[in-house]
N, C-alpha and C positions, 0 to 999 in steps of 0.2 A: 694086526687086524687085517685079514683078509677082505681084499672087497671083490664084489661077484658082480659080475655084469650077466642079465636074463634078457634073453626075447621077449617080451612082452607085446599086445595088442597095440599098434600104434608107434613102437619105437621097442628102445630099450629103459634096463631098470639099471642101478645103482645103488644095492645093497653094501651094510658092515654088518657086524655085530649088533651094534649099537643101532641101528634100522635103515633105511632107507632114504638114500640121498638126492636121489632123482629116479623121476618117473618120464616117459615118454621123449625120451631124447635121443639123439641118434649115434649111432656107433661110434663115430670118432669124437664126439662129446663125450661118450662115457667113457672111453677109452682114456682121453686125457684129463677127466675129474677121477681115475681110479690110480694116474700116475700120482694126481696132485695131491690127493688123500694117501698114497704112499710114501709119499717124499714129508708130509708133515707131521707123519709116522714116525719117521726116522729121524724128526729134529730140526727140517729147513724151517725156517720163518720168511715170510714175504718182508722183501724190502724197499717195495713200488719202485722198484727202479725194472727199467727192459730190459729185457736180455738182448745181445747184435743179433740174434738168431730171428726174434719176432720186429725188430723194428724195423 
C-alpha cells in the first residue's frame, strides 16, 4: 500500500489506497504516520511497550 504525503492548504495530507488518513498536519507528523502505516503493512503489531529510543 503505498502512502503519499501532499502539500496541501494548511499542512500536509496523508493518503493510501484505501483513502485518506490525515488532513492538515505537519511534515514530520506525516512523515512518521506514513512509516507507521508501513510497518503495519508489513506485519508489526503494537505491543504498548516504549521503545529506549522514545523514553
Amino acid at each position: 500500500m503505498p502512502v503519499t504525503i501532499r502539500s496541501i492548504r494548511g499542512g500536509y495530507s496523508v493518503s493510501t489506497p484505501n483513502g485518506v488518513k490525515a488532513k492538515k498536519t505537519t511534515l514530520a507528523k506525516a512523515k512518521r504516520q506514513r512509516n507507521l502505516l508501513n510497518a503495519v503493512e508489513h506485519g508489526w503489531k503494537p505491543t504498548h511497550k516504549r521503545s529506549i529510543r522514545t523514553a
